[in-house]
C-alpha positions as CSV (number, residue, x, y, z in Angstrom):
1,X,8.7,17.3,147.3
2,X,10.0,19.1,144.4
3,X,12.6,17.0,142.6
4,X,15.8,18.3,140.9
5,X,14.4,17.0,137.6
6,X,11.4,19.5,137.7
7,X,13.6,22.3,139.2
8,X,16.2,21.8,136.1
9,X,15.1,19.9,133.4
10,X,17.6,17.6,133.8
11,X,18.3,14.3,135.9
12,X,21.4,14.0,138.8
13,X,24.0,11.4,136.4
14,X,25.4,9.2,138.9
15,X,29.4,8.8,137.2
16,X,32.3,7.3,138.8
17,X,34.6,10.3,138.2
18,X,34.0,14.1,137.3
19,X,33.0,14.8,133.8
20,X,36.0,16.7,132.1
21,X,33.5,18.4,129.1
22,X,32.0,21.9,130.6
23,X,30.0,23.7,127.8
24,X,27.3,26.7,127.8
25,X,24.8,24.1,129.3
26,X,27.0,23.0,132.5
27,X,26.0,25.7,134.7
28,X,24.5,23.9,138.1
29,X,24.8,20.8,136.3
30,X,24.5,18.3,139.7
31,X,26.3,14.7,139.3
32,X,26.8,11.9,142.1
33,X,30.6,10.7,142.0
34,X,30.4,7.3,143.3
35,X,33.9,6.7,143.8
36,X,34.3,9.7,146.4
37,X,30.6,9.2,147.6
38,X,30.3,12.5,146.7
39,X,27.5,14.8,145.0
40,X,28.8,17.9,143.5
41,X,28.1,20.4,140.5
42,X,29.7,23.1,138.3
43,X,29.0,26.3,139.5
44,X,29.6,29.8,138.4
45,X,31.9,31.8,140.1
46,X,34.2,34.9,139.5
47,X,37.5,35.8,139.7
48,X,40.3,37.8,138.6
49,X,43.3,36.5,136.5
50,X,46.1,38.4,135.4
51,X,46.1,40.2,132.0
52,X,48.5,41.5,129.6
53,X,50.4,44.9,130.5
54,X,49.5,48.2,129.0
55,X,52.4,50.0,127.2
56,X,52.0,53.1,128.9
57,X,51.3,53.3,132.7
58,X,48.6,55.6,133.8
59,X,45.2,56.9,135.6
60,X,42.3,58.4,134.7
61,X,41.8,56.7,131.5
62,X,38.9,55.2,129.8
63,X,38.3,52.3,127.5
64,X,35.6,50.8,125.3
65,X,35.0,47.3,124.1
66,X,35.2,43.4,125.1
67,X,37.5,41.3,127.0
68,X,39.2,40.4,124.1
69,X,38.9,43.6,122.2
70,X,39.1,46.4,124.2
71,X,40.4,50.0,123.4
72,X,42.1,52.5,126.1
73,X,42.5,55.7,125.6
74,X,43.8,59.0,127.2
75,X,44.6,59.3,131.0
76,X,47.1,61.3,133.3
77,X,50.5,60.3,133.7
78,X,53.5,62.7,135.8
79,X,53.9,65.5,134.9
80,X,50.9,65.8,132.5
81,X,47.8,64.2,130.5
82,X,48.0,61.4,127.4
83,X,46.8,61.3,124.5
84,X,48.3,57.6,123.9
85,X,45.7,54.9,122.6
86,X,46.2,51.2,123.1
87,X,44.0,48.2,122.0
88,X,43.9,44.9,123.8
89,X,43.3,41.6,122.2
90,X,42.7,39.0,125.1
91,X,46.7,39.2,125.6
92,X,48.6,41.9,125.2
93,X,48.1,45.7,124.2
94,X,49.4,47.3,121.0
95,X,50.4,51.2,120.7
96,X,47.5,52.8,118.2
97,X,47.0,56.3,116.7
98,X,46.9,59.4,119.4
99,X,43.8,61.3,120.6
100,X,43.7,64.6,118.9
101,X,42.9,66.3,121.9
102,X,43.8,65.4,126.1
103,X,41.0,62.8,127.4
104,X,41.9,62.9,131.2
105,X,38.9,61.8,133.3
106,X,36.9,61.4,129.7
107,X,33.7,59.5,129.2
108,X,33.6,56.5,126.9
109,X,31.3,54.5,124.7
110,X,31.1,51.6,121.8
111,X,34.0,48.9,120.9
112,X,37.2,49.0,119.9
113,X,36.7,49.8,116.2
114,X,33.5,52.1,116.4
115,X,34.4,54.2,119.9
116,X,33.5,57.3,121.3
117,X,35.5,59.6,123.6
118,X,33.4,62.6,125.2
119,X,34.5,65.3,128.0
120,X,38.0,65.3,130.1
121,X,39.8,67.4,132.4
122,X,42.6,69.5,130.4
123,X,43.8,72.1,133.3
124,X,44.2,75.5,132.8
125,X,42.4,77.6,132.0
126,X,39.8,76.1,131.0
127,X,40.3,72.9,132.8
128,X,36.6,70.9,131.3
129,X,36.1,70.0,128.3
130,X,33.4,69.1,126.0
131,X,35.6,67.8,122.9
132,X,34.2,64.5,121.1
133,X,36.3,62.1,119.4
134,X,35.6,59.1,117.2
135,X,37.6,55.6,116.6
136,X,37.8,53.5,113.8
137,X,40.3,51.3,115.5
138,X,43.3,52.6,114.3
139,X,42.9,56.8,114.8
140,X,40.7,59.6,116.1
141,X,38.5,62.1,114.2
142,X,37.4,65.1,116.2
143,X,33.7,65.5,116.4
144,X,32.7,68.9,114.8
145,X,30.2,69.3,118.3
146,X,31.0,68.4,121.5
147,X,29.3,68.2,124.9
148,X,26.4,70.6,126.1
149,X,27.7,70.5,129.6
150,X,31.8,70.3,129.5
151,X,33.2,68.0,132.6
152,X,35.3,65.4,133.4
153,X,35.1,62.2,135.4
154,X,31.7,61.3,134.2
155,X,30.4,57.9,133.2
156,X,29.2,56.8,129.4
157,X,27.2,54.0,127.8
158,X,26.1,52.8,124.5
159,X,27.9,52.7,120.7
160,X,29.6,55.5,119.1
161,X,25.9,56.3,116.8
162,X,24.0,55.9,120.1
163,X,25.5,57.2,123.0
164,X,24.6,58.4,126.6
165,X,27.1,61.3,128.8
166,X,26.1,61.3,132.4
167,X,26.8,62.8,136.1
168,X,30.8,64.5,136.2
169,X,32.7,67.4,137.5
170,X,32.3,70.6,136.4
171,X,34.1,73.9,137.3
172,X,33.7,73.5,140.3
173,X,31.9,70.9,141.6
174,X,29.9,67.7,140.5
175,X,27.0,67.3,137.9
176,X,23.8,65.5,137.6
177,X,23.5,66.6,133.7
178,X,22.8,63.5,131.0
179,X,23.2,63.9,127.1
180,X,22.1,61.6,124.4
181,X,24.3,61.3,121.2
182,X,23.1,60.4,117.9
183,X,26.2,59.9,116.1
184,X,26.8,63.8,115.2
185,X,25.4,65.8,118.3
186,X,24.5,66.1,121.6
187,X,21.2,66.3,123.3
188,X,20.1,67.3,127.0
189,X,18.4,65.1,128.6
190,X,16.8,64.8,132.0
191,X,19.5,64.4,134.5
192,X,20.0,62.1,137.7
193,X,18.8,62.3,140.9
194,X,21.9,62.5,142.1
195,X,24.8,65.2,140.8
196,X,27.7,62.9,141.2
197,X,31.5,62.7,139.6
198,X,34.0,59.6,139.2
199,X,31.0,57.2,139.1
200,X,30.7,54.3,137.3
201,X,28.0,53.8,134.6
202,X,27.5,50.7,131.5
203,X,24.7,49.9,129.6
204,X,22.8,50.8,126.2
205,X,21.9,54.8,125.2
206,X,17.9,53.7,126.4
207,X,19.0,51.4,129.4
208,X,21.7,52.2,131.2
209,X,22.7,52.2,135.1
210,X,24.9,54.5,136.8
211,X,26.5,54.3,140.6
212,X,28.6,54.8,142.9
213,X,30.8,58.5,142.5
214,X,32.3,61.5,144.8
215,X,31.3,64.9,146.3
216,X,31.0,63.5,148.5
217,X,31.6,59.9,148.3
218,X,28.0,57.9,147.4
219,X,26.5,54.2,146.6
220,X,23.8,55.1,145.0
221,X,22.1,53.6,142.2
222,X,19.9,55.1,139.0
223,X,18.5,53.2,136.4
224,X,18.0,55.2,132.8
225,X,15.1,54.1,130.6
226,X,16.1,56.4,127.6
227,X,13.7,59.3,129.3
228,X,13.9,59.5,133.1
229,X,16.6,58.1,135.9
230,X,15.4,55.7,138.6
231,X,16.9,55.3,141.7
232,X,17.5,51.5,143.3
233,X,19.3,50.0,145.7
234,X,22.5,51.7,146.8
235,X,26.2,49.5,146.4
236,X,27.1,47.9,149.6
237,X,30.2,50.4,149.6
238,X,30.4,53.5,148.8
239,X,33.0,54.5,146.2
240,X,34.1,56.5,143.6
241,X,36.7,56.0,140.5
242,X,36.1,52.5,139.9
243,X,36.6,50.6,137.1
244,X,32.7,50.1,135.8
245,X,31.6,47.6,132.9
246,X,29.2,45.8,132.0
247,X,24.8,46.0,131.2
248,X,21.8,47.8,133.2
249,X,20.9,44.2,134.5
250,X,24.4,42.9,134.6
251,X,27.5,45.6,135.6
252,X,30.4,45.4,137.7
253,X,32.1,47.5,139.8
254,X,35.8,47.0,140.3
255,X,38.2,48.8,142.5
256,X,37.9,52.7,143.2
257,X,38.7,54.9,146.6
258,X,36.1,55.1,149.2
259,X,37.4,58.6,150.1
260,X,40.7,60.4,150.7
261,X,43.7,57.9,149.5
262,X,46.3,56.7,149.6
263,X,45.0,53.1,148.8
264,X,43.0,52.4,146.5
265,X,40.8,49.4,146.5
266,X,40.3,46.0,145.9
267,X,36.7,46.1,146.3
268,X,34.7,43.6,143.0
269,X,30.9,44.2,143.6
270,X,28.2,42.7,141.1
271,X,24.6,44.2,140.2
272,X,21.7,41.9,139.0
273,X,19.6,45.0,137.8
274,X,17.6,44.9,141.6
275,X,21.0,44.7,144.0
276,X,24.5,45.1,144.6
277,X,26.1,41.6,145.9
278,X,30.3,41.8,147.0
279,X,32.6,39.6,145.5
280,X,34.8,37.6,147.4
281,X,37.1,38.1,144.4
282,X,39.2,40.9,144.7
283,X,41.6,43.0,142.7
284,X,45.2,41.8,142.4
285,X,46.2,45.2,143.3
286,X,44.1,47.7,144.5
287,X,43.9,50.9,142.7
288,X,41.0,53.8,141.3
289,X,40.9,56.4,138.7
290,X,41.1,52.6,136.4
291,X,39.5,51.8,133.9
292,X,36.6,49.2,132.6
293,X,35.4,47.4,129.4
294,X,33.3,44.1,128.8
295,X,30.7,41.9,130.4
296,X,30.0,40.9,133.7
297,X,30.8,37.4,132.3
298,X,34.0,38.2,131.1
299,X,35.8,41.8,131.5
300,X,38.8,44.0,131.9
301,X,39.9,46.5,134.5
302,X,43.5,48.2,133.7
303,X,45.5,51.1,134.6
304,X,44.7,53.4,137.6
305,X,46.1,54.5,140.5
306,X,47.8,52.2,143.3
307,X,49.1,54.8,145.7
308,X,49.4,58.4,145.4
309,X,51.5,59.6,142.6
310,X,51.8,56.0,141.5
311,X,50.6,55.0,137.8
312,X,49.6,51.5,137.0
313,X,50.2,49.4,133.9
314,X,48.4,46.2,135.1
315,X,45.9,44.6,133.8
316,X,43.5,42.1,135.4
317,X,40.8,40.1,133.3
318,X,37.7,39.4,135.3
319,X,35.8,36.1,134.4
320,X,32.6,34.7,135.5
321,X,31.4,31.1,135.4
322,X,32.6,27.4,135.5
323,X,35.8,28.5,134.3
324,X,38.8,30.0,136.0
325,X,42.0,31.2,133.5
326,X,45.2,31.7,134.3
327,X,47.1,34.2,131.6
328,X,49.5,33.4,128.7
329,X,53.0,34.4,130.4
330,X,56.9,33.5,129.9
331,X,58.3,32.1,133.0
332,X,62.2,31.1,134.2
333,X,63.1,27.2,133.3
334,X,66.3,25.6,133.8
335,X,69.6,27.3,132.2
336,X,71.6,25.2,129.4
337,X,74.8,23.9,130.9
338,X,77.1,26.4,128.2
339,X,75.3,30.0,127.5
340,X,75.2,29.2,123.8
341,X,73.9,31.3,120.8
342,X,73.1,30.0,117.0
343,X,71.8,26.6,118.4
344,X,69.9,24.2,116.1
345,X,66.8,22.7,118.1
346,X,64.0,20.4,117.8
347,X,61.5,18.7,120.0
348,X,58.9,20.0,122.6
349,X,58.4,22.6,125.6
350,X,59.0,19.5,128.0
351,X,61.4,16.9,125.2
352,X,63.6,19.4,123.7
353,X,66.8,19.4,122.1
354,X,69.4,21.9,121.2
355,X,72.9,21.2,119.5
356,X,76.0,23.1,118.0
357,X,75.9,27.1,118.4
358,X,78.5,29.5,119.1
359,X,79.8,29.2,123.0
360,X,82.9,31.5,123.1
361,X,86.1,32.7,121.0
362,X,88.0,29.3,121.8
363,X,85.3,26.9,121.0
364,X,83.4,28.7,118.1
365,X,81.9,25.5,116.7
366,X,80.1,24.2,118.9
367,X,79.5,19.9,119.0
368,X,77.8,19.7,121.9
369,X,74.1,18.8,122.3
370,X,71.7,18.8,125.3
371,X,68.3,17.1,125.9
372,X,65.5,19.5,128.1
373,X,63.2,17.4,130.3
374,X,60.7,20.5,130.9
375,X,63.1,21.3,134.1
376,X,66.9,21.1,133.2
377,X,68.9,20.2,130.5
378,X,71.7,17.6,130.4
379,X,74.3,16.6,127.8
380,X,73.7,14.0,125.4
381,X,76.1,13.1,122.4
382,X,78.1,15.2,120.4
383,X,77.8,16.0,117.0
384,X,80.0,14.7,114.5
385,X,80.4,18.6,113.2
386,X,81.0,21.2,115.1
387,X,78.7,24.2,113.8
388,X,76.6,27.2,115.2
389,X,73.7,29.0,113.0
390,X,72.5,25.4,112.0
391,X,69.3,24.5,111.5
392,X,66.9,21.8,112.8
393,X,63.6,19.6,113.0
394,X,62.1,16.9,114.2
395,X,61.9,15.0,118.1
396,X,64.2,14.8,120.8
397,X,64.9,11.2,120.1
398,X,65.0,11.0,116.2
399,X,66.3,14.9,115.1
400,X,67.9,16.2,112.0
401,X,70.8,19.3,112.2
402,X,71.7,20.6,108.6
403,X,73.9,23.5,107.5
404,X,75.3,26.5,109.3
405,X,78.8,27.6,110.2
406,X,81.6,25.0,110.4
407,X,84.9,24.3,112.4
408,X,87.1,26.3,109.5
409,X,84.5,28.9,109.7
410,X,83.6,28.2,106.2
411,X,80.0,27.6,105.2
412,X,78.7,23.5,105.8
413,X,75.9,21.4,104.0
414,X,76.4,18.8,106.5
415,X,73.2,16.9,107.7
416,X,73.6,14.4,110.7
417,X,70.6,12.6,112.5
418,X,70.1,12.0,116.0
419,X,68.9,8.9,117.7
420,X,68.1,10.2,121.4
421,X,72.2,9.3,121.8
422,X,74.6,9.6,119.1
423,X,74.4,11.3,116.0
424,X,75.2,9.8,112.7
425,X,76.3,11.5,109.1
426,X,73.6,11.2,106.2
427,X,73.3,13.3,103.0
428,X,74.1,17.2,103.0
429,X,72.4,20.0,101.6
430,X,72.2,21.0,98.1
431,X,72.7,24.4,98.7
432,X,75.4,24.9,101.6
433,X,74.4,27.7,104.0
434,X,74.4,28.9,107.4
435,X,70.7,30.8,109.1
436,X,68.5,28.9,107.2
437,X,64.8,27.7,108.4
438,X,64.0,24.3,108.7
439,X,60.9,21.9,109.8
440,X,59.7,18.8,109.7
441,X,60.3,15.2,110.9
442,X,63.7,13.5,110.4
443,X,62.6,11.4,107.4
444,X,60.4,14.4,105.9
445,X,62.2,17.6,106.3
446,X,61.8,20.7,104.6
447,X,64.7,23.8,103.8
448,X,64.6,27.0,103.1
449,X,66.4,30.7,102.9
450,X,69.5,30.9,104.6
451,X,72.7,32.5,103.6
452,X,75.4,31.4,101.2
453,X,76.7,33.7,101.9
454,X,74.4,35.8,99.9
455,X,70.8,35.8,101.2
456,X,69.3,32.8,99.1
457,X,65.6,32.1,99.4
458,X,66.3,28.2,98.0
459,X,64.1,25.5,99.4
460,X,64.8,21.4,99.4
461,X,63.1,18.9,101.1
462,X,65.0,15.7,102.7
463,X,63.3,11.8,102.1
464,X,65.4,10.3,105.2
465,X,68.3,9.7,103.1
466,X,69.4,13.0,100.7
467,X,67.8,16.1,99.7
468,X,65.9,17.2,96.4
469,X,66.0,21.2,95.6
470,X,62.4,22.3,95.1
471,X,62.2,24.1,92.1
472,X,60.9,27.5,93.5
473,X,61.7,28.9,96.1
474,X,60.8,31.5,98.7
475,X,59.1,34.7,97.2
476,X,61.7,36.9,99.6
477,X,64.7,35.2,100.0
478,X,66.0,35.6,103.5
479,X,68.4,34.6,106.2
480,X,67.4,34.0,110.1
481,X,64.0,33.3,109.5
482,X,61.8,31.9,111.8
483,X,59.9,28.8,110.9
484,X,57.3,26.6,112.2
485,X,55.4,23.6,110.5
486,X,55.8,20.5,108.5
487,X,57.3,19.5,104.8
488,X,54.3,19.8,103.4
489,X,52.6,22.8,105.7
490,X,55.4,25.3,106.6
491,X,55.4,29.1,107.5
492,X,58.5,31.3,106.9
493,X,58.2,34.5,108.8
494,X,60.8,37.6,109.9
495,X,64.2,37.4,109.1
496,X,67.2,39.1,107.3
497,X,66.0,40.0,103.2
498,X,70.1,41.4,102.6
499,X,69.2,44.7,102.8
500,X,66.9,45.1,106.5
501,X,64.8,43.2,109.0
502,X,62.0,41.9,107.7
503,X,58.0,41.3,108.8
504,X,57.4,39.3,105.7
505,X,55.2,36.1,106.0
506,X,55.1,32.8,103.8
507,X,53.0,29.9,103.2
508,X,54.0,26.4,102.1
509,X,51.6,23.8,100.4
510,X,53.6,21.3,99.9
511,X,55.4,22.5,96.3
512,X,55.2,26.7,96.6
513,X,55.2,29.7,98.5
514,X,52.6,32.2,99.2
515,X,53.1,35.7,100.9
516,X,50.6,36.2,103.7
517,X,49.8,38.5,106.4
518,X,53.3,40.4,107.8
519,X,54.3,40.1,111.2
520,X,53.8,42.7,114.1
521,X,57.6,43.4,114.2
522,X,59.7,43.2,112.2
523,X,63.3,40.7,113.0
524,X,66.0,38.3,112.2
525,X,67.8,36.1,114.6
526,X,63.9,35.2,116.4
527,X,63.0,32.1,118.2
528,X,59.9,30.2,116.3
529,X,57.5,27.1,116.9
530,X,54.5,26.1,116.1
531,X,52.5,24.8,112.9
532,X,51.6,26.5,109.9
533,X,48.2,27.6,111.7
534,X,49.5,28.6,115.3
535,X,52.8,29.6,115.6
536,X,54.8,31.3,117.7
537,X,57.8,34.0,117.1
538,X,59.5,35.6,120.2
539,X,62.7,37.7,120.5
540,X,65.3,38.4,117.6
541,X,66.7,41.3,116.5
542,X,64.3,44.3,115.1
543,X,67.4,46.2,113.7
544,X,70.6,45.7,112.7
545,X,71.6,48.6,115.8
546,X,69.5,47.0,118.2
547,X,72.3,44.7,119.8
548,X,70.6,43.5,123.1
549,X,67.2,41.9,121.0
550,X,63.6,42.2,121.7
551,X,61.3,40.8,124.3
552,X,58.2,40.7,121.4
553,X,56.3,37.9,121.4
554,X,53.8,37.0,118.5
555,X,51.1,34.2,117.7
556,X,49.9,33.0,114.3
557,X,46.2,31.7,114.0
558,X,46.7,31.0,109.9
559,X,45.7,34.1,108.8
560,X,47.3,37.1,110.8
561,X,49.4,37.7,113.8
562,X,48.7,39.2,117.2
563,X,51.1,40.6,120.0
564,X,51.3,38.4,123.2
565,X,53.0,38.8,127.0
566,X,56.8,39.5,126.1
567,X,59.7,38.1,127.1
568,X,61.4,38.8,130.4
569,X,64.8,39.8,128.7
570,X,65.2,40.8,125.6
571,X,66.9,38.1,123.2
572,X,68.2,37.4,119.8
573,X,69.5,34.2,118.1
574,X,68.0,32.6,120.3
575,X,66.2,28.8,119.7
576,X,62.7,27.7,120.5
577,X,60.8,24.4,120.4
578,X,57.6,23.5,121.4
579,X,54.1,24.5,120.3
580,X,51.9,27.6,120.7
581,X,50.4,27.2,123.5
582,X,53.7,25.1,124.9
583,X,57.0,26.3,124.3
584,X,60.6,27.3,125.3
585,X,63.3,29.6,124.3
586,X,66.5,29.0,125.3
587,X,70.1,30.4,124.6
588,X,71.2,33.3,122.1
589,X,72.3,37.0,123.3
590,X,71.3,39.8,124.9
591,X,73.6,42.6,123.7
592,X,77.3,41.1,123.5
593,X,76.3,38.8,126.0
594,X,76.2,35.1,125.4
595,X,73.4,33.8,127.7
596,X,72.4,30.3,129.4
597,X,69.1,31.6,130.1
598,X,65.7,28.9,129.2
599,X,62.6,30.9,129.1
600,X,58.7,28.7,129.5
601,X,55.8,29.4,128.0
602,X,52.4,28.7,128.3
603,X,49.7,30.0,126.6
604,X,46.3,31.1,128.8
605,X,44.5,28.2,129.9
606,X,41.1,27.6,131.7
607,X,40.6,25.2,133.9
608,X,36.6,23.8,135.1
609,X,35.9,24.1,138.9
610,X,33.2,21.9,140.2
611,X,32.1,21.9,144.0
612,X,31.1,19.5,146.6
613,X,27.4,20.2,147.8
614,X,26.6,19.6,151.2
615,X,23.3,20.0,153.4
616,X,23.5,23.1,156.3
C-alpha cells in the first residue's frame, strides 16, 4: 500500500492539539489530534468575504489588477455612462483621474498602474467604439489608434505593452474577432470559434482563455496559444456578464445572468485549464454586467447589476486556500452614559478610558470619567478638574489627562493621573493649552501642538512627576491633531495649522520632528490610535464649514497612508483608543449634535480552517 509519506513527502505528526502556524507549505498537511482522536488536515477552500465599497455605484465596468491593487474604471450608471476611475488597495477604493472618453461595456488589461482600456458601448450614433486608453495609476492618455473591430462587452487579457481584445458586440450583433496589442497598435488576429459578447476572458496576450458570453447565452470554452483558439470543455452553466479573472490554467468565473433578468447570479465556478468545477461558495449578492481583477487564489468581483435598473457598489474579495478573511469594518459598541464631545482617552479597543469633554451648556466642563470593557462603559471616578479638549495617554488603570479647557473657561495646564479609581493632581504643563496631542505611558508622556490660544506647535515630555519643554518643536504647529505612539516614537498627523485643515504628517525620534508622508484627507478634531508605524485616524472635521464631520478612515504603515472602510456616521471631536487593527471611537459630534455613539473596529483578519477526514 502506498503510504502518505510517499504520496507527500511528508510524515502524519501525531500532536495533542491543532497547530496554530499555517504557511505556503500547509496545504493537505494531515496531523492525528490525539486529544479528540481525530485525524484531520488543512485544506484549500474558497470563499467570498466582503470588501470595501466603491465610491460610485455602477455596471458594466471593467477593472485591471490584484486583490490588493486593483483599478476600475468606466461603466453605466442612470441616466448615462462614467467615465469615474477608482483604485482599490485590499480595503477601500479611492476616487482617481477620469477616462477621457465613455468605457461602458470596455475591455480591460494590465495592473493598476500600467492599464489598458479598449472598446465600449457609447450610444448614439455611433454606439461601438474602438477608443484605447492608457493608465499610469493616477490618469488616462488616449491611445493615438484604437481597435480594428469597434465593440463593446468583449473580454481582454495581458499588460498594457502586450495585450489581447477578444469576442464582443458589434452593431448589431456579437463578434468572434481577436486583436493583439503591442503597446501602440492593434493587430487582427485569428478569431474564436465561437462569436460571442459579455464573456469572460483572463490570461497572458499568448495564453489566454475565454468563456462563457450571450447571443445567445453559451458555456463554452477556447483556449488562445498566441496564434489559434482551442475549444475545451464548456462551464457547467451557461452564462454571460460575469465577473472573469484570473490565468488560462487558473480563472474564475463569478456571478453573471444566465439569460433574460431580473436576477442576476450568484453563480462562483473555477477552471483548472482542462474543466469547469462549481463552487459551493457563492456571491453575497447576485449581480452581472460586474466586474473582475486578480488570481484564482485571491481576487475581486465589484460593481454590477443586482436587479434591473439597480447599480451596485459592493465589493466581494474572493480567497482560495487554508485561509478564510473576514474584512476590516466599523461596527456599533456600547454608547457612553453622557453623549460627550472633547474627551481625553487612553487605553485599548476592549480597556478604554475616556474623561472630561464638553456634555451640554450647563455642565461645560466635564469631570466625569468612564471605563469601556469592549461592551459598555461605566463610571469611574471623577476628575479633580473639570475640562473638555484635554489630552491623554497611557492604560485604563494607570492614565494621564493634561491641558484643555477649564471650569472658568480659561485655558488649564493641569495634569492629574489615574489609578483605575480616583484621580490625583501631579505637575502641569509648561505651556497651558487646550487641543493638544498627546502619547505615551503615565510615567513617560510626550506633548505636543495645541492651542494657547494661538496655534503653538510646543512639545514637552512628562518623567512621572513634572514636565521638561523639548527644545524644538513641531515643524507645523497645530491644534486638534491626531496622535498615535510613544515618548520616544510619536506621529503627529491632521489637525488645525491657524489658518485651514491640515494633511501634514510628523515623525518623532525621541528629541525632533520630521515631516513625512501627508494624510489622504485632510482634518482637525479626528480620532487617532495606533503606534508610530500603524496608526489609525478616523472622522474629524475636513473643513472649517463641514459641521456634521467625516466618516474617513485612514491607516499608517510608517511610511504612507491608505483609505480604509469608513465610519458609519460621520464624526468630529471625537476620541479613539486602541490599536490598528483594534480600536474604538467614541463620543464627539455630528453637526450640532452632541453624540453618545461608540463605534468598533477591527481590522481584516484571517482565520486557518482545518477539517476532520473520515473514510466513505
Amino acid at each position: 500500500m502506498t503510504t502518505y509519506n510517499e504520496i507527500a513527502g511528508r510524515r502524519v505528526n501525531f500532536l495533542s492539539s491543532d497547530p496554530t502556524y499555517v504557511d505556503s507549505n500547509s496545504d493537505g498537511q494531515v496531523w492525528y489530534n490525539s486529544s479528540t482522536a481525530t485525524l484531520k488536515s488543512w485544506l484549500p477552500t474558497g470563499a467570498w468575504a466582503s470588501g470595501g465599497t466603491m465610491n460610485t455605484a455602477r455596471a458594466s465596468l471593467q477593472g485591471a489588477g490584484s486583490q490588493t491593487a486593483t483599478v476600475a474604471f468606466g461603466g453605466y450608471l442612470a441616466p448615462g455612462n462614467s467615465l469615474a476611475t477608482e483604485n482599490y488597495n485590499g480595503i477601500a477604493w479611492t476616487n482617481s483621474g477620469n477616462l477621457n472618453s465613455f468605457h461602458q461595456g470596455a475591455g480591460a488589461a494590465g495592473t493598476q498602474t500600467a492599464a489598458l482600456g479598449f472598446g465600449s458601448y457609447n450610444g448614439a450614433p455611433l454606439y461601438v467604439s474602438s477608443a484605447t486608453e492608457k493608465y499610469n495609476g493616477t490618469a488616462w492618455t488616449s491611445n493615438p489608434t484604437g481597435l480594428n473591430t469597434a465593440r463593446y462587452q468583449l473580454a481582454g487579457a495581458g499588460t498594457q505593452t502586450a495585450a489581447l481584445a477578444f469576442g464582443g458586440a458589434i452593431n448589431p450583433g456579437p463578434t468572434a474577432a481577436t486583436e493583439s496589442f503591442n503597446g501602440s497598435t492593434w493587430t487582427s488576429v485569428n478569431s474564436m470559434g465561437t462569436a460571442r459578447y459579455a464573456l469572460g476572458g483572463s490570461g497572458t496576450q499568448t495564453a489566454a482563455v475565454a468563456f462563457g458570453g450571450g447571443n445567445p447565452v453559451v458555456g463554452n470554452t477556447e483556449s488562445w496559444n498566441g496564434t489559434s483558439w482551442t475549444a475545451g470543455n464548456t462551464m457547467n452553466t451557461a452564462i454571460r456578464s460575469m465577473g472573469a479573472f484570473g490565468t488560462q490554467t487558473a480563472a474564475v468565473s463569478a456571478g453573471g445572468i444566465t439569460g433574460t433578468p431580473p436576477l442576476g447570479k450568484t453563480n462562483t465556478e473555477l477552471w483548472n485549464g482542462t474543466s469547469w468545477t462549481t463552487s459551493p461558495a457563492t456571491l453575497a449578492t447576485g449581480r452581472w454586467n460586474l466586474g473582475g481583477s486578480g488570481t484564482q487564489a485571491s481576487g475581486l468581483a465589484f460593481g454590477g447589476n443586482p436587479g434591473p435598473g439597480a447599480f451596485g457598489a459592493q465589493t466581494e474579495e474572493w480567497n482560495f486556500g487554508v485561509y478564510s478573511y473576514s474584512a476590516a469594518a466599523w461596527a456599533s459598541g456600547g454608547n457612553l452614559p453622557v453623549a460627550t464631545t472633547d474627551m481625553g482617552s487612553a487605553g485599548t479597543a476592549t480597556a478604554g478610558l475616556g474623561f472630561g469633554g464638553y456634555v451640554n451648556p450647563t455642565t461645560y466642563y466635564s469631570t466625569l470619567s468612564y471605563l469601556y470593557n469592549g461592551t459598555s462603559w461605566s463610571p469611574t471616578g471623577n476628575m479633580n478638574t473639570g475640562r473638555y479638549l484635554v489630552a491623554g495617554s497611557g492604560t485604563q488603570t494607570a492614565a494621564l489627562g493634561f491641558g484643555g479647557t477649564g471650569p472658568t473657561g480659561a485655558l488649564t495646564g493641569a495634569t492629574e493621573k489615574f489609578n483605575g479609581s480616583t484621580w490625583t493632581s501631579t505637575g502641569s504643563l509648561n505651556t497651558t493649552r487646550q487641543s493638544l496631542g498627546g502619547v505615551g505611558l503615565q510615567t513617560a508622556t510626550l506633548a505636543f501642538g495645541g492651542a494657547t490660544p494661538t496655534t503653538v506647535g510646543a512639545t514637552e515630555l512628562f518623567n512621572g512627576t513634572s514636565w521638561t519643554n523639548n527644545p524644538t518643536g513641531l515643524n507645523t504647529a497645530r491644534q486638534g491633531l491626531g496622535n498615535a505612539g510613544t515618548q520616544t516614537a510619536a506621529l503627529a498627523f491632521g489637525g488645525y495649522d491657524g489658518a485651514s485643515q491640515s494633511a501634514n504628517t510628523e515623525s518623532w525620534n525621541g528629541s525632533a520632528w520630521t515631516t513625512v508622508n501627508s494624510m489622504n484627507t485632510a482634518r482637525y478634531v479626528l480620532g487617532s490610535t495606533g503606534t508610530q508605524t500603524a496608526a489609525l485616524a478616523f472622522g474629524g472635521r475636513p473643513s472649517p464649514g463641514s459641521l456634521p464631520g467625516t466618516t474617513s478612515t485612514e491607516s499608517w504603515n510608517g511610511s504612507v497612508w491608505t483609505n480604509n472602510p469608513s465610519l458609519a456616521s460621520a464624526v468630529r471631536n471625537n476620541k479613539g483608543a486602541g490599536s490598528q487593527t483594534s480600536a474604538i471611537s467614541f463620543g464627539g459630534q455630528n453637526g450640532p449634535t452632541t453624540v453618545a455613539t461608540t463605534s468598533v473596529w477591527t481590522n481584516e483578519t484571517a482565520t486557518a480552517g482545518s477539517k476532520t477526514l473520515t473514510t466513505s
